[in-house]
N, C-alpha and C positions, 0 to 999 in steps of 0.2 A: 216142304218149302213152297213157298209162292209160285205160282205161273209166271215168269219175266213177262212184262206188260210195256210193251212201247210207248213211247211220249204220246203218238196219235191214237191211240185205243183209250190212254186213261184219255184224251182228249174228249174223243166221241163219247166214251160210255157217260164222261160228264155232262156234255150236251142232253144223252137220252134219258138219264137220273132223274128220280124224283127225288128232289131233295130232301131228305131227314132234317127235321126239326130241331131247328139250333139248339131249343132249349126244353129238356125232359120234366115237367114239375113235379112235386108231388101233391099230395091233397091240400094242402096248406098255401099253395102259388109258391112254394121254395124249392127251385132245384133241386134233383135227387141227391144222393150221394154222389161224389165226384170223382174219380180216380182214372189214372190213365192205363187203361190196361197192359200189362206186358208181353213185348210181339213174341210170337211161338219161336223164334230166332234164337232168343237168349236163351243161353245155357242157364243162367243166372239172373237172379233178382235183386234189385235193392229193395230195402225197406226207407217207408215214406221218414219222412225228419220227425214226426210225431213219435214215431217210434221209437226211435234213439235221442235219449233225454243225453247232455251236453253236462259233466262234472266240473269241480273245479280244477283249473289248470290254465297252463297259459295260453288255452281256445278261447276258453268259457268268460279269463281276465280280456280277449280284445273281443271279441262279442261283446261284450255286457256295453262297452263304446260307444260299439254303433247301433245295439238297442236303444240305446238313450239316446243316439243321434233322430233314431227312428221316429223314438216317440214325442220328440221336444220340438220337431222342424214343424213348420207350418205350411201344410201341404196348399193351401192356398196360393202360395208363392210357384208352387209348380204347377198349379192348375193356368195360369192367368194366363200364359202364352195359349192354351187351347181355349180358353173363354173370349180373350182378345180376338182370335182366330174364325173366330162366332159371329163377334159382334154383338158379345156378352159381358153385362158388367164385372169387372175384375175386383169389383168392392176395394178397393184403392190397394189389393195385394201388391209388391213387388217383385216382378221376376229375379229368379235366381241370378242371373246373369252369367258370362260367362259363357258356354259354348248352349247356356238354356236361356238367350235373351235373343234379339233385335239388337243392342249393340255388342255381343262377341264374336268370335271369330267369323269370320269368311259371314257378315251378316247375321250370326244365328241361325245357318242355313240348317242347323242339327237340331233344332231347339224340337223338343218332347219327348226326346230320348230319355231323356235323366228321369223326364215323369215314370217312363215304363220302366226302369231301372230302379224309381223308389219302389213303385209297386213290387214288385217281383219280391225286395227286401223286404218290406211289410209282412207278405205272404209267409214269406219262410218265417219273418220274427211271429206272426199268430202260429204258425204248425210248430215250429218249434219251443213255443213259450204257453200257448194256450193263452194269452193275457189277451181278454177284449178289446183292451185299448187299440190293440193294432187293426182288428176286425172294424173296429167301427173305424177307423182311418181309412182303410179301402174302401168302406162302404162310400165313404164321404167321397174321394176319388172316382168310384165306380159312377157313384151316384152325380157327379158334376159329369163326367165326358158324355154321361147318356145324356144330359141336359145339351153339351155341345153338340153333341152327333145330328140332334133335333133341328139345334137350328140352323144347321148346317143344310138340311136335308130342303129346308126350305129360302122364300126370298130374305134379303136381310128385314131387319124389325127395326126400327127407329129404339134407342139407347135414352130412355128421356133423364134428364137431369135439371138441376134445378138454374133455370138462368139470368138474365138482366132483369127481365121482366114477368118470369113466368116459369115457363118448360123452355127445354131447350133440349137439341139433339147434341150427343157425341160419337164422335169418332175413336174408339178405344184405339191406341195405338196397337197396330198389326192386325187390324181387322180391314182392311184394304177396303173401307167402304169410302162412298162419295154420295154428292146427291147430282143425279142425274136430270138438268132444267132441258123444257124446251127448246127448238129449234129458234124459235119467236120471242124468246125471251130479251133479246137485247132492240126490237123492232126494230133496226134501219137507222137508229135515230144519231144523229149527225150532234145533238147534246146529250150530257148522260150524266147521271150521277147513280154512283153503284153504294150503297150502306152497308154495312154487315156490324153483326156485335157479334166477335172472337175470344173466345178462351185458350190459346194451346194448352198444351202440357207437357212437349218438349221440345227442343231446340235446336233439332234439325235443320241445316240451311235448305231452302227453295221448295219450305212444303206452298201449296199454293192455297190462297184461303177460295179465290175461284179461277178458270182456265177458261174461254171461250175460242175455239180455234178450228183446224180442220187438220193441221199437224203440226211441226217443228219449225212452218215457215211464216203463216198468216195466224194470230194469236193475240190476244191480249190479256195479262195475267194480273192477279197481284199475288204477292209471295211474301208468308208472315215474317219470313228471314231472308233475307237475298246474302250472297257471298261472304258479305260483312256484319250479316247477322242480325239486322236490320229493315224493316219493310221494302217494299218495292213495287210498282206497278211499271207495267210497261205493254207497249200496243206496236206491232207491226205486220209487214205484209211484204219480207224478207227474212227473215230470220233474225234471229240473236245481232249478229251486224246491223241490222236497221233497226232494233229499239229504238222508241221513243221512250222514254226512261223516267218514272219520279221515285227518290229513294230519303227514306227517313233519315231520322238521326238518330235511335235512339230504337234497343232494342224491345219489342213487346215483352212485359213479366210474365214468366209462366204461371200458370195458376188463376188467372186476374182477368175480368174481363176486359176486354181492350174495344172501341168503337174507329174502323175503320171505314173513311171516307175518302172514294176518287170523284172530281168533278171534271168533266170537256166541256168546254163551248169553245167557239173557235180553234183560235190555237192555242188558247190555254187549258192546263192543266193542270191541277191541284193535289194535292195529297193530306189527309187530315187525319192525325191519329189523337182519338181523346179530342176532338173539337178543336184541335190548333193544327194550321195551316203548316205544315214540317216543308215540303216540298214545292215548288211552280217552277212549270217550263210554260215558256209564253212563244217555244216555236214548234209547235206540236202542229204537223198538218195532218193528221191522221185521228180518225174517230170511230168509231161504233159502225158508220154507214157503209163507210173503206173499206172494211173487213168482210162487206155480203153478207150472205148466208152462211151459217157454219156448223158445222157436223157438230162438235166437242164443246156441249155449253155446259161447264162442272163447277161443282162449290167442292173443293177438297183433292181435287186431283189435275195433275200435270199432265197434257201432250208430250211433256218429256217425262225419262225415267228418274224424276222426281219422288222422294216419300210422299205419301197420300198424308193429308195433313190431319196431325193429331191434336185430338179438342174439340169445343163445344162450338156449334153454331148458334145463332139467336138474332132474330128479326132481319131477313135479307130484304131490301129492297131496292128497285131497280127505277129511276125517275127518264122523265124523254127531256131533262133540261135539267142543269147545273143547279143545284140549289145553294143557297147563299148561305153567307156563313153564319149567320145566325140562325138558319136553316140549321144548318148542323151541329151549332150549339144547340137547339132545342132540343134535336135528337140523343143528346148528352143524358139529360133529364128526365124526360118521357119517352113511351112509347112511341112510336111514329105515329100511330094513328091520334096520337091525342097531342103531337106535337104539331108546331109552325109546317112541316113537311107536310105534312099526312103519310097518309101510304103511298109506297113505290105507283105510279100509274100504267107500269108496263110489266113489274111483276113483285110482288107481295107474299113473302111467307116466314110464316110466323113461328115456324116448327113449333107449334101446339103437340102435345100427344096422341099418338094414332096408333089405330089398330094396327096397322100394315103398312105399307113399304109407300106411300105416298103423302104427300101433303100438298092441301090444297093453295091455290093463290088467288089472294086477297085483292089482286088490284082489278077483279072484275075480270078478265079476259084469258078466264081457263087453263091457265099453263100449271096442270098439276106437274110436282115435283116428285121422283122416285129415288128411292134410296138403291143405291148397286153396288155388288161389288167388283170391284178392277179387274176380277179373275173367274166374272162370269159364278159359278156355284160350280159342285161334286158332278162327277161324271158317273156316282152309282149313290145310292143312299147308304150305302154300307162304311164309306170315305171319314174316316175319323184320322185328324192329323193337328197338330200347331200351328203349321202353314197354309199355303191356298196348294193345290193340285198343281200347280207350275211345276213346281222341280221335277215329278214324274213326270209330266208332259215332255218339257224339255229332253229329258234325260234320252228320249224316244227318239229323238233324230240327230244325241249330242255325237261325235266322233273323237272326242278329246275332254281332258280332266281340266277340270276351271271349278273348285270349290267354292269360289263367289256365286257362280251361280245355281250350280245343282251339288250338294253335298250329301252323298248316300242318303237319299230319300226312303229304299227299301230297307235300310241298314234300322234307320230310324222308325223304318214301320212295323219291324221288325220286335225292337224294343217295350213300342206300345203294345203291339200284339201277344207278346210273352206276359207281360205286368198285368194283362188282362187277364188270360189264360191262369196264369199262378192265380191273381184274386179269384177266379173260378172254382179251384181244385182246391183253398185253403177255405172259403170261403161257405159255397155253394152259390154264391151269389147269381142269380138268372141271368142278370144285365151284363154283367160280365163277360158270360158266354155267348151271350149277343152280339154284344159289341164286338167283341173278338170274331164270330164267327162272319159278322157283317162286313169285317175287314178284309177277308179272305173275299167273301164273293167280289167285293169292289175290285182287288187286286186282279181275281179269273176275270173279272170285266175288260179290264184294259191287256194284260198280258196274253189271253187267249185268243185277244186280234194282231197279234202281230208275228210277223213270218218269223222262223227259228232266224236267220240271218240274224234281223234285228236282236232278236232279246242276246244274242252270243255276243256281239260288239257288245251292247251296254254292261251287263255282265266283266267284262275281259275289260272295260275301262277303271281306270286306279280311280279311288275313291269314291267317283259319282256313281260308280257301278256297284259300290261295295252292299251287301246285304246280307254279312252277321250272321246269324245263325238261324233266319227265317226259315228254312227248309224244315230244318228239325222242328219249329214250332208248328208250323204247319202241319207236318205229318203229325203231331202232338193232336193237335184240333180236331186231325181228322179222324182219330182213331177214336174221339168224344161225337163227333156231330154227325160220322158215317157218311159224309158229302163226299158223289166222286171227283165233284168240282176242285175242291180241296185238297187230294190228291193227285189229280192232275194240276192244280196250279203249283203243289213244290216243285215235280217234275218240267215245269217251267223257266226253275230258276238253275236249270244242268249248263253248265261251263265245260262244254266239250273238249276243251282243247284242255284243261288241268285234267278231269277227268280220264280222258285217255292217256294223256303222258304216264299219271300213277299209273294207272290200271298194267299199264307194261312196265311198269318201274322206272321210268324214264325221269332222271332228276330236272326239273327244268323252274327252281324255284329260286335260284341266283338273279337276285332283281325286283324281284314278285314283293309287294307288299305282305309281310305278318298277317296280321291278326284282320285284314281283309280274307285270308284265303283258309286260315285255321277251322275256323266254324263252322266253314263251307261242308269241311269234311265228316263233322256231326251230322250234317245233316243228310251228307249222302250216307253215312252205313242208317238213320233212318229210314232212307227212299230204300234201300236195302232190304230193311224189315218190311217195307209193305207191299213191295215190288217184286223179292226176290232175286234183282239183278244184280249178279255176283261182283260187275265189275265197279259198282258203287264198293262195297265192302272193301274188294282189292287194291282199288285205287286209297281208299282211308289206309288201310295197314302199311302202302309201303309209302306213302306221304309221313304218316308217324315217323318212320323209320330213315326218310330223308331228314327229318330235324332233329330224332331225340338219335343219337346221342350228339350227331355234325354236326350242329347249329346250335348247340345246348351250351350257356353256363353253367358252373357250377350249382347255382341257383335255382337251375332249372328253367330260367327263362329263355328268352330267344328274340332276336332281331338287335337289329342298331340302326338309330334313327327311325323305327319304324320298318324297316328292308331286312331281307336276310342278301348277304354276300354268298360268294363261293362253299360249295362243302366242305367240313373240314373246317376253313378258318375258324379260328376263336381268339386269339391272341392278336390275329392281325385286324379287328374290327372290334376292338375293346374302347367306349367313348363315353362318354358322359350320358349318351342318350339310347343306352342298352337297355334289353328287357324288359317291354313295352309290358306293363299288369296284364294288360289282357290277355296278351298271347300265355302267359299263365293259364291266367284263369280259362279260358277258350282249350288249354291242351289239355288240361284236367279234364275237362267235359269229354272230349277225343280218347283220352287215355279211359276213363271210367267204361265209356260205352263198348269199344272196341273189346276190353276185357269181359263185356259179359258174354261176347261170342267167341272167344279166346281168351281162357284163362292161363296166356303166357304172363308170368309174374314178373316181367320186364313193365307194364303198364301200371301195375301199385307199384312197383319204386319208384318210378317216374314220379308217382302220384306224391309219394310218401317224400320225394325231393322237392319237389316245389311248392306242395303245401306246407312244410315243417319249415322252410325256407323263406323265397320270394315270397309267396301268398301271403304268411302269416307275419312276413316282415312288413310288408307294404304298408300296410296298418300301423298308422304311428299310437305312440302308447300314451296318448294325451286325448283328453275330453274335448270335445266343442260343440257348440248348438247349432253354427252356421255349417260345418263343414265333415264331411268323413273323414277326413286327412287319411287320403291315401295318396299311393306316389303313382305316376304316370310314367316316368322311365326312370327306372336303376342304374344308376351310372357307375361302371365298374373299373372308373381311372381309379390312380390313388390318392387318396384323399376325398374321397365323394363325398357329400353331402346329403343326404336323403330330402328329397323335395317334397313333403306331404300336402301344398297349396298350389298342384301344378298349370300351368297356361293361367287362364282366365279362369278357371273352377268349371262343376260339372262336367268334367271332359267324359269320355267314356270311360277311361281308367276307374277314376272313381264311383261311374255306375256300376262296373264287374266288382269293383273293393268291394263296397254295400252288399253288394249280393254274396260274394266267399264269406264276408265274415258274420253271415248267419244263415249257414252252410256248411260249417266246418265238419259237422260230422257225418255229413251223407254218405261215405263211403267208407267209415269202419267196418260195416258187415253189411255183405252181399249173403242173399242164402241160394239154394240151388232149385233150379225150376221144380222140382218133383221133391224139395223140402227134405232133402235126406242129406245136406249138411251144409254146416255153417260157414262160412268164410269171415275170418277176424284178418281184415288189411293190413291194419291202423292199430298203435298201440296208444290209445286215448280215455281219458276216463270219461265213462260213457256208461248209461242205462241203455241196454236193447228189452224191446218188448217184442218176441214172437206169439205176436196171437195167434197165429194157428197152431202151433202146438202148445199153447199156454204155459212159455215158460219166457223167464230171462235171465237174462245173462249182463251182470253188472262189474266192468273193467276198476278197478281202483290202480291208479296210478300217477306219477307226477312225471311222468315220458313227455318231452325227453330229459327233464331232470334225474328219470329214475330208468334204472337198464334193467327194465323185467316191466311184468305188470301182473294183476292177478286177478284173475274171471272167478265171479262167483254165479254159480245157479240156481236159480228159483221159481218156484212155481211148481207145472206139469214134470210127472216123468216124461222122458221121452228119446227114442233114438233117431241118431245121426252121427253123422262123422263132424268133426272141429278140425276145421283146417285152418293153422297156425301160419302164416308167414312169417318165414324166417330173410331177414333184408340178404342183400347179398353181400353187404359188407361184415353182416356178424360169420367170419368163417371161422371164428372155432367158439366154443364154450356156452352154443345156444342149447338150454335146456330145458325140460319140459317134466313138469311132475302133478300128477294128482292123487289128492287128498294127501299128499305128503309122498309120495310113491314116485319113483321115476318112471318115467313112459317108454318105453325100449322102443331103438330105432336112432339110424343118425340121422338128425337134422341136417338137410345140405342148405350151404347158401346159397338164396336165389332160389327158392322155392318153396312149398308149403309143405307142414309138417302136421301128418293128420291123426287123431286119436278118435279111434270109432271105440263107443260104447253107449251103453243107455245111459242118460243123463236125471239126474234124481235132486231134488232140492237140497241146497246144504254141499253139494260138489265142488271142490275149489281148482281150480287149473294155477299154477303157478309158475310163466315164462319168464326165463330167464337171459338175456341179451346183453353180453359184453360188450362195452363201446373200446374203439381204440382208433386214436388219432390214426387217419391218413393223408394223404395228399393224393389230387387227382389233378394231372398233368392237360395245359391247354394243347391240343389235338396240333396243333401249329407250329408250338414251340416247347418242347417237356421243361424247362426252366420255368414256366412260367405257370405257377401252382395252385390252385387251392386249397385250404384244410377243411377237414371234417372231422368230428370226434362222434361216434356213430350214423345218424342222420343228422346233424348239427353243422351247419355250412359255420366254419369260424372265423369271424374278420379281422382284422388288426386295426385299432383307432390309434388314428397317429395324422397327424397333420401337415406330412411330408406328402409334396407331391409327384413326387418319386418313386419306382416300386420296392419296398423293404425288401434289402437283402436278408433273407432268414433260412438258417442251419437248422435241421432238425435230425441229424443224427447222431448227434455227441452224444446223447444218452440213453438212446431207442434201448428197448428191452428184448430179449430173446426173444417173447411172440413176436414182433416188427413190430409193438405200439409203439410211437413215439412220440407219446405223453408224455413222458419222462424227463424229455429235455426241454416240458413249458413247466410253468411253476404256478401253482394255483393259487388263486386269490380268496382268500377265507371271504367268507361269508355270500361269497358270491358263485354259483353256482353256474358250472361252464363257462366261469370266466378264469383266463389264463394271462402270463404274460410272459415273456421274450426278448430280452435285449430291452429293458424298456418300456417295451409297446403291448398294449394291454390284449389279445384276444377275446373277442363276446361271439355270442351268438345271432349270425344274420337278423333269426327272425326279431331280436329286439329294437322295437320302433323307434329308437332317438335320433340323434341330429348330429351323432359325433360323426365325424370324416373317418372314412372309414377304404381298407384295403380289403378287398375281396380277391386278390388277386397280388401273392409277392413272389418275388424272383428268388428261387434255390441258389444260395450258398451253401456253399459247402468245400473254403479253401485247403483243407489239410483232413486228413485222415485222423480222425478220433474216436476211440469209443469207451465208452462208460467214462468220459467225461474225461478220459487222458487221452493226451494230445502226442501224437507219434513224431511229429516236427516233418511229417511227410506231405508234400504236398496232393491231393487230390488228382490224380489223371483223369484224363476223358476221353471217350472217343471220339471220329467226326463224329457223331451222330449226337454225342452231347450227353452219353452214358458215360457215367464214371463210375470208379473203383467201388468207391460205397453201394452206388447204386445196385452194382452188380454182388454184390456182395449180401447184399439186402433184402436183394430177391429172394433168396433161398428161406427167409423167416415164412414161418415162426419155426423155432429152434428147439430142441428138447430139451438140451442143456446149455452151459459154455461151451462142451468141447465140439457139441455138432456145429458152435458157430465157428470154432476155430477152426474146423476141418473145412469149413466154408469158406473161411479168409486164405487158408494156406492154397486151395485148391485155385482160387480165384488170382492169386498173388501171383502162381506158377504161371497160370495163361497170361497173362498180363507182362510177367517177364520175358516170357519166352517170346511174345509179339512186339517187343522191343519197346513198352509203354511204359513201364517200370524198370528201374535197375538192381539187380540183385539185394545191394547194401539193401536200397529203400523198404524193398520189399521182406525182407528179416525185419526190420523195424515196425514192421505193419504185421505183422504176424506176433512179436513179441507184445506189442500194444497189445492184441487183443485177447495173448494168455494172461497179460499182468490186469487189465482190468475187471473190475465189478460190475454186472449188468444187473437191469432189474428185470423178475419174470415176466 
């Protein structure tokens, strides 16, 4: 094990490091081979997705989806937010929108996540498919954010496009660029006429087409939409209160160049759009001269927290005297220079095309123009984002949650820096590794100057603080790039207060935002493996064990509204907006890792529960080219509806959907560090390729349609133990036989069931798994049920929004299944029905209304389907008669059941809960009935 290494040693040692080389080539300029090494920690290994090829079944049927989602979307559309970001042409792409635009939530304060979240999906669909197509998508990806990163790194570049007369500059929308005029630009002059030729291209109110000001009090703007949507100019030397005001009538076309003209002389004032007079105030005391000297002389930005205005500029010029209106019609038709005007005489620019961030002015007296942008440039060259640095600035001195204006910045950095990462390891692609690793150093840049105080507040605030599963990527990187920067900067992102609470077992997650805090803890048993500090590790297993099974649906998901409540509750925090995907998908990750240092078989059921379930529900079973359709919260009232179009689109849900469902098989088979045996999780049809000992091992099966499956072996001889998982639910009649031969040994449930021999080509293993209806009881309230029929979470569609009362003991069979008493729907497989109401299987992705959750009836004592005419007792506790009676299954025959009911009958009498008569009557039922085995 590791030397535990405190936060200030990786600190130092980072500072004295010579940095290892982001990227290893080979002779060719292509990356070496890529793979993440596995930490000496693990007892256990996975194999990479390439190696386990994906059969058909109902995996392989909703992957195939969102392959074709994969490969049909137009990654351009996710690229634009980072090229806009630039100040890079977006080739008229469309952002996604949605939580990856400028108009969705809280601003789009998220937007580039989903990028990193395609990525990552690409990655798996190339490792898992081998198909080019996706290879050369990353590349395309890869190959655009290195173009961002660049010009990130340096000043903005003029945008040239084609305009009234020529070239013309634009302002990509969310590239927060302006052009930055001289101080001298408007000279003193007590007359003025300002010109400009405007293009927008959206319709933001109060973008400004220029500002001249010194702040929010002495200013004078025009504004391509004022309140009304509509132009606007205005000049004061008090604030918004003292405008003096000219406002259009009619709003500019987006698209279209528009000629906007203001004239002062005296006290009048004009306003002209397209060469017609729209506006005159004739009591304007106020001009150019009034206003002094002014700090803030802008073409495209506001002294207020106005949008920078989006669109093309073309010919500004700036006159020391009103020009007349035939003045400004000429300027309609010609250039300025060849019109009645001429050129501006105090300042001229033609946004011609240029090399660099300036253009010069025409009107003879020097006032070059600079293009900037609003947020200054990158605090390190390694800064790759969709947005400007703000939000992590910000976040640095925030005290409180305000998602408008900082919305998990690291959560989001986190994303892109994974999508990189994956393109790297599916890929070998250089840039990749660059990019990603350039991310990190930027990150050690700004988080290794700030006191531990600070980084614990930001961290511990809900949402702005949030930051996903960066730890674990990080340490991922570092264990590629050998920086010790890198690994001091995970150990950067430690939240001392959750970490010590776990580390002592201390529940303290009543309140605590999900799937904020879930990932966290991958990433600390990471910092784990490469630190050796135990109480990373400690703290992940009893955080595990605070949610799964207290905070668990049936489902396997967890939270409501995004929050977990009290421990324990589950029935009293049942809403519409349970089971947030990620936290799925996020405790898969937690369950998988945890198990390779602890192979307690409690972490693949969890596993084999929520992916056979939630996970593979989420995914609806319908095609789209716009969208994954997955769901964002599971709502487990009755009657739910399944949302697969949730919020605004792109939310994160849907980036974890993308990634599970071309993923499905990463965790069939684990092998063991020293390769001496095999671990079968997952009963999936699936190809495994163990190239190290050159064999495989091919699943055929239709699980969970089908209750067994059968391994066949090919290739190398070779020895190891096969270790079988047996669920915990199969407790009786799990068997095991090869080449036709039974395997001696009892299978227990809830654990694995191991066959050592050499293994030889032509081998068949043949498991055998009886399913049988259960119910598993909300922790809150035991009425309040779910069904399973092996791992098969079963819902009832029914459109009552009420909890279905439903019996299911009238028919149970001596083992305790109590299949018996639903009734199967031919041709439909796992689908049941009751009273009724149809039972299917969670994971199938439709839109019926659906109960996940009904209320046990059970008013009279019945069994094998005769009815005793006795009513049902119960105790306080909400135990009844059958219940107790039920417990004793599975049964060897009738009469061990009757000896169960008589015995049960007499307690029950004798505690004054029963009366004799009844109690003969409930015992005669259950000699005179028929059960099934």
């Amino acid at each position: 094990m590791a030397r535990a290494l405190s936060r200030r040693t990786l600190l130092q040692a980072a500072l004295l490091a010579t940095a290892a080389p982001a990227v290893t080539c080979a002779a060719g300029g292509r990356a070496a081979a890529a793979t993440l090494p596995a930490p000496s920690a693990w007892a256990l290994r996975p194999f990479e997705l390439k190696d386990v090829r994906l059969g058909q079944g109902v995996f392989a049927t909703k992957r195939q989806l969102m392959l074709d989602h994969g490969r049909g979307y137009d990654v351009n559309r996710l690229l634009q937010v980072f090229r806009a970001n630039a100040g890079l042409s977006t080739g008229g792409a469309v952002a996604p929108g949605g939580w990856e635009g400028l108009d969705g939530e809280a601003n789009g304060n998220l937007r580039g996540h989903y990028t990193g979240h395609f990525l990552t999906m690409l990655s798996q669909a190339y490792a898992s498919t081998g198909d080019q197509a996706y290879a050369d998508r990353i590349a395309t990806m890869v190959g655009a954010l290195t173009e961002v990163r660049a010009a990130l790194r340096t000043s903005p570049r003029m945008l040239a496009v084609t305009g009234k007369w020529g070239g013309a500059h634009e302002n990509v929308r969310g590239s927060y660029q302006y052009v930055d005029l001289p101080a001298a630009v408007l000279g003193g002059a007590s007359a003025i006429t300002l010109s400009v030729w405007v293009k927008p291209t959206h319709n933001a109110n109060w973008q400004r087409v220029f500002d001249f000001g010194n702040n929010t009090t002495r200013y004078m703007y025009l504004a391509s939409r004022n309140g009304n949507g509509v132009p606007r100019f205005a000049i004061t030397t008090s604030g918004p209160g003292g405008e003096q005001a000219l406002n259009g009538t009619a709003a500019l076309p987006l698209g279209q160049w528009s000629h906007l003209a203001v004239t002062i002389s005296g006290t009048t004032g004009t306003l002209y759009v397209n060469g017609t007079a729209v506006a005159q105030n004739t009591s304007m005391t106020l001009n150019p001269a009034a206003l002094g000297t002014l700090t803030n002389n802008w073409l495209g930005r506001s002294n207020f927290a106005d949008p920078v205005f989006a669109g093309a500029f073309d010919e500004f010029n700036v006159y020391s005297r009103a020009l007349t209106a035939a003045d400004i019609t000429s300027l309609q038709t010609k250039e300025a220079k060849l019109s009645s005007a001429g050129l501006g005489n105090l300042a001229s620019y033609y946004f011609a095309t240029t090399a660099d961030d300036t253009w010069a002015d025409a009107s003879g007296r020097g006032l070059t123009a600079r293009l900037r942008r609003t947020w200054g440039g990158p605090s390190h060259p390694g800064f790759l984002a969709a947005y400007p640095e703000t939000q992590f600035i910000d976040l640095e001195t925030r005290t409180s949650a305000d998602y408008t204006k900082v919305w998990a910045p690291y959560y989001t950095a986190h994303k892109i820096l994974k999508g990189l990462l994956d393109a790297y390891l599916a890929t070998d692609d250089a840039r990749a590794l660059d990019l990603a690793s350039g991310m990190c150093d930027w990150m050690y840049s700004r988080l290794s100057k700030l006191p531990d105080a600070t980084l614990q507040r930001m961290w511990g605030i809900f949402s702005s603080g949030e930051f996903g599963g960066i730890v674990e990527t990080i340490v991922d990187l570092y264990t590629v790039t050998g920086k010790a920067e890198h690994l001091a900067l995970a150990k950067l992102f430690d939240l001392d207060t959750l970490i010590d609470a776990c580390a002592a077992n201390t529940d303290t997650l009543d309140g605590l935002h999900a799937n904020q805090h879930i990932p966290i803890m991958t990433g600390y048993v990471r910092l784990y493996d490469a630190t050796g500090e135990t109480r990373y590790l400690n703290a992940a297993k009893n955080f595990w064990n605070m949610v799964v099974p207290n905070r668990m649906y049936g489902i396997g998901g967890t939270s409501t509204g995004e929050f977990w409540k009290a421990r324990g509750v589950i029935a009293g925090t049942i809403s519409d907006t349970n089971a947030e995907t990620c936290c799925a998908y996020n405790l898969l990750k937690l369950s998988r890792m945890l198990f390779f240092h602890d192979q307690d078989p409690k972490y693949l059921e969890y596993y084999e529960r929520a992916l056979y379930n939630q996970v593979l529900g989420s995914k609806q079973d319908k095609a789209d080219a716009e969208k994954p359709l997955v769901t964002y919260f599971i709502g487990l009232t009755p009657g739910h509806v399944r949302d697969y179009t949730p919020k605004q689109g792109t939310t994160c849900c849907e980036g974890t959907g993308m990634e599970s469902a071309t993923k499905y098989q990463d965790s069939v088979y684990f092998k063991k560090a020293d390769g001496s045996a095999l671990y079968v999780n997952l009963y999936s049809p699936t190809t495994l390729t163990w190239s190290e000992k050159g064999v495989t091992v091919t699943q055929t099966t239709d699980y969970p349609r089908e209750q067994g499956s059968t391994l066949t072996f090919g290739g190398a001889t070779a020895s190891f133990e096969l270790k079988l998982r047996v669920p915990s639910w199969a407790t009786s009649g799990f068997k095991v036989t090869v080449n036709g031969s039974a395997v001696s040994g009892t299978p227990a449930a809830g654990s694995y069931f191991t066959v050592s021999r050499t293994w030889r080509s032509g081998d068949t293993v043949r498991v055998t798994i009886p399913f049988r209806l259960r119910v598993e009881k909300a922790l809150d309230d035991p009425s309040l049920q779910t069904l399973f029929y092996g791992p098969v979470n079963l819902v009832g569609r029914n459109t009552s929004t009420s909890y279905l009362q439903v019996g299911l003991y009238a028919n149970a069979a001596l083992s305790g299944d109590l299949l018996p008493s639903l009734t199967p729907v031919t041709g439909k497989p796992l689908h049941y029905t009751r009273n009724g109401t149809e039972f299917a299987p969670f994971y199938e992705g439709t839109e019926d209304p659906t109960h996940a959750y009904v209320r046990r009836s059970e008013p009279r004592v019945v069994f094998g389907n005769t009815d005793s005419q006795v009513a049902n007792p119960a105790k306080t506790d909400g135990t009844t008669l059958l219940d107790e009676i039920w417990a004793g299954a599975p049964f060897s025959d009738k009469n061990a059941l009757v000896t169960r009911v008589q015995s049960t009958v007499n307690s029950w009498v004798a505690a004054g809960r029963l009366t004799q008569a009844d109690g003969q009557k409930v015992v005669t039922t259950a000699q005179n009935a028929t059960y099934a085995a």
